[in-house]
N, C-alpha and C positions, 0 to 999 in steps of 0.2 A: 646641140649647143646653141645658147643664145647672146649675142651681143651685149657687155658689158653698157656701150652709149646706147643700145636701145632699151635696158632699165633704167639709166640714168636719166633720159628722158622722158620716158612716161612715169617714172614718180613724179616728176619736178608740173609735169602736167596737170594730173589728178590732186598736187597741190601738196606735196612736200617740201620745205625745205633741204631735207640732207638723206643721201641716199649712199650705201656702200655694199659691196658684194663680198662675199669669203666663203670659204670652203666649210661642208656643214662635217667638218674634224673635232674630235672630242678636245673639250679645253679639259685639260689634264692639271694645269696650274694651278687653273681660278676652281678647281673644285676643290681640291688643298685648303687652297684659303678661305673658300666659303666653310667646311666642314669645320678648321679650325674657330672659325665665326660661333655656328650653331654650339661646338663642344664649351664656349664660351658663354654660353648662355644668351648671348644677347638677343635672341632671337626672341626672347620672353613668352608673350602669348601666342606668339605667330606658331605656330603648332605646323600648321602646315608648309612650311618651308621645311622639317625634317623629312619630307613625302618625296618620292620619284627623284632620289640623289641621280640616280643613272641616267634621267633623260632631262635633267635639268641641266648638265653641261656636256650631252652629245643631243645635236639634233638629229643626227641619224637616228640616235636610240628612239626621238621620241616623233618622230615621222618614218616609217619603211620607205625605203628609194631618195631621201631626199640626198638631194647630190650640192648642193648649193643654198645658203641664205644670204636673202635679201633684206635686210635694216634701214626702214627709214624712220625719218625725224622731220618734228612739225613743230614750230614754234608756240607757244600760248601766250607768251610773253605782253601783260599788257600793263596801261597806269595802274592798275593797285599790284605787279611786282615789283613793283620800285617802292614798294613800303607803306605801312600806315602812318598817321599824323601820331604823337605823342600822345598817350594816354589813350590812345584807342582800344576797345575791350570789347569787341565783336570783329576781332579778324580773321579774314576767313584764306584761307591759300588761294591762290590767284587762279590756278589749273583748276579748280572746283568749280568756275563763276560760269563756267562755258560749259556748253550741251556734253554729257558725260564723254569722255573720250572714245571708251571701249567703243561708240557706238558708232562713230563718228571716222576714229583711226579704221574702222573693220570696213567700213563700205567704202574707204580709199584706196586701201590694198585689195578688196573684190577687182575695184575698177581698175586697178593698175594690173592684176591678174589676166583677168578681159584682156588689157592691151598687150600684153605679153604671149598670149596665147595665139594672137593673131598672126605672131611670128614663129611660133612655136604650140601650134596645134595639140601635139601630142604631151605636151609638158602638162606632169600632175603638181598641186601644190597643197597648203596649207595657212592661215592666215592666224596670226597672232597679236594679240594686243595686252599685254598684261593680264594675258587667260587664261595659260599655258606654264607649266614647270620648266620654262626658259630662263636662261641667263641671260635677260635683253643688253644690260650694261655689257655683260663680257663679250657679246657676238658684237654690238655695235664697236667695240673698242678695237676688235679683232678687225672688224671691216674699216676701218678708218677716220668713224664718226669723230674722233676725240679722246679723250683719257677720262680716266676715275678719278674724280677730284677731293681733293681734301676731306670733303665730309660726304663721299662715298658714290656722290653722283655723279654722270658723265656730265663732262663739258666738252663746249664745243668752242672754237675756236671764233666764230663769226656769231653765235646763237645764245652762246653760253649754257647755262643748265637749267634752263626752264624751257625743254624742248619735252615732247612726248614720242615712245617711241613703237614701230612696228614693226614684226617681221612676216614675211613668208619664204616658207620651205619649201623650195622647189627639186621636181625630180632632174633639172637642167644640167650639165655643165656651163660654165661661163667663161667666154672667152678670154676675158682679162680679170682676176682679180686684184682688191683692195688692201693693200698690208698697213698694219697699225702706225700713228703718227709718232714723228722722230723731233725731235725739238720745241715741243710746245709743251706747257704744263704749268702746273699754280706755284714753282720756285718756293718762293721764300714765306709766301702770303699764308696767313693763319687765320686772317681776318672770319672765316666761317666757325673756325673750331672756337675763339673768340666772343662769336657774337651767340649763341646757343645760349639759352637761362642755364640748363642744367648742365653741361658739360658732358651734350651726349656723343661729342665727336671725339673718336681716338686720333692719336696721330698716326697712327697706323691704317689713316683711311679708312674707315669703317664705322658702326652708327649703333650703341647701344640702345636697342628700341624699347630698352625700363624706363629711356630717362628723354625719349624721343617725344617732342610734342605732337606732332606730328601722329604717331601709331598711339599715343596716350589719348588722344582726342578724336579716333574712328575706331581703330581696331577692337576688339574684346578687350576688354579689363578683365582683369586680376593680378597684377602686379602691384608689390605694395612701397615701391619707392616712393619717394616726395618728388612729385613734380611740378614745377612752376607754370602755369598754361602763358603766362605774360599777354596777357588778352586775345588769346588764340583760343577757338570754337571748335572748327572744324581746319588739320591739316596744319601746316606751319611755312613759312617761306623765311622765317631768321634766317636764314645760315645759306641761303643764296641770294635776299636783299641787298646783303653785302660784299657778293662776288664783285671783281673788277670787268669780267668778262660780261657778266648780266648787265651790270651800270653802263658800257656800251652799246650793248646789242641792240637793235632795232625793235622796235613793239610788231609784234605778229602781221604777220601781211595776209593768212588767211581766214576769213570773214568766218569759218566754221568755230573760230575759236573765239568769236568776241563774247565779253562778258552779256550775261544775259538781266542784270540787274546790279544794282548799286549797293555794296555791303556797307559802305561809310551811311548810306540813308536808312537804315537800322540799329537801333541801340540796344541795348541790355535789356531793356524794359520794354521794348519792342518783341523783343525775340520771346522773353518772358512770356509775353499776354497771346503770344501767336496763337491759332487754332490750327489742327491739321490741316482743315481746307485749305489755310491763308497759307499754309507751308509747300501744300503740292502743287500751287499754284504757281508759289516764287523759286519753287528748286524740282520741281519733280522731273526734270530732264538733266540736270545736272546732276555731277557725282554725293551730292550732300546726302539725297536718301540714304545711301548707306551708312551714314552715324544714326539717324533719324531725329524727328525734331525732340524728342524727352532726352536722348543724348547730350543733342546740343544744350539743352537748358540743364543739366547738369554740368555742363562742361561751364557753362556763364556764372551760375551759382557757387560751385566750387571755390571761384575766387571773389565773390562778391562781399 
């Protein structure tokens, strides 16, 4: 068994913001409502969210021995998630500007592992970052991160929902765990399902990705809805710009996450005339490779 305050410490160490423990127990609720999701089509081209139903919301299923997960959360939060200026038409999501995360969240749960093993020798685990057929939102919710907000993403209380998140499976028991938050939540606010061009938020909390700017501007196309990019390239931040939780929260306090260059000093015509070289140079460590640059210059054209 390992100490509840001795993961809480060595995340906050290795440089998390938000860290909670829960039992690795099949969510039986949230696969319900995911499955009703997919049978709803909204899942569009995402193909592979129909893959590994069973070990997407049991992590026992999808680690042997894991007894325990651990969820933490990192802020990314910086000046351009507070918004572009009017009429801007090279916007890019704010969590993109900074050194990819997968790569970045994995060698802080390595380190945080390290430091847990130190006290727990024998303990086996597993490290996950948006890599794995996990349910990160429902385990982080389960653990106490926050709730599922309005337009489908966790928030947090102090951080809001421009946080990124990670887990590891371990073979541990814990001595104290974390049960989900009681009084906190987005009430009345609609302002996110509000602010979307195309009305891809239900109220039903959930995120039709035909009509998501966001998956319409990295994922595979082939969807043939109309969608409005609204000067979005790669990713989208409408619809937590305007959280009240984000408009508080503090700008990122870990340095892994500072933007790595200036999207407002790029234009249309800039992005236009780029060559690959000039492209792996400004993003080839951040998440943008994976639209690639002829994406993106489809993505500017479109609405030009």
């Amino acid at each position: 068994m390992i100490s509840r305050n001795v993961i809480i410490n060595a995340a906050r160490e290795v440089g998390f913001d938000l860290v909670g423990v829960t039992m690795a127990t099949p969510l039986v609720e949230e696969r319900k409502l995911f499955n009703e999701w997919l049978l709803s089509g909204n899942h569009s081209t995402l193909e592979y969210l129909e893959r590994n139903g069973d070990k997407r919301f049991d992590a026992g299923a999808l680690v042997e021995g894991c007894r325990s997960v651990i969820v933490c959360a990192v802020s990314y939060l910086s000046e351009y998630s507070r918004g572009y200026a009017e009429g801007c038409d090279t916007k890019i999501a704010s969590y993109a500007l900074a050194r990819d995360y997968h790569h970045t969240i994995k060698q802080m749960l390595f380190e945080l592992a390290a430091r847990l093993k130190a006290h727990s020798p024998d303990m086996q685990y597993r490290a996950f970052t948006d890599s794995a057929p996990i349910s990160e939102k429902s385990y982080a919710i389960r653990a106490g991160l926050g709730w599922r907000g309005r337009n489908s993403l966790l928030v947090t209380p102090d951080y809001g929902s421009m946080v990124l998140l990670g887990e590891l499976l371990i073979s541990e028991d814990v001595d104290v765990y974390d049960t989900p938050m009681e009084g906190v939540g987005c009430g009345e606010c609609r302002r996110c399902v509000e602010a979307c061009p195309n009305g891809a938020i239900s109220e039903f909390r959930y995120v039709d990705t035909r009509r998501c700017i966001s998956c319409r501007t990295i994922e595979r196309e082939g969807c043939e809805c109309a969608v409005e990019l609204d000067g979005w390239i790669f990713g989208c931040d409408a619809c937590q710009t305007v959280c009240p939780y984000n408009m508080r929260a503090p700008l990122h306090r870990n340095r892994a996450f500072d933007p790595l260059f200036d999207p407002t000093a790029l234009d249309a015509d800039a992005w236009l005339a780029m060559s690959d070289e000039a492209f792996a140079t400004l993003a080839s460590s951040t998440p943008i490779p994976r639209a690639g640059l002829e994406r993106i210059k489809r993505n500017i054209t479109r609405r030009k």
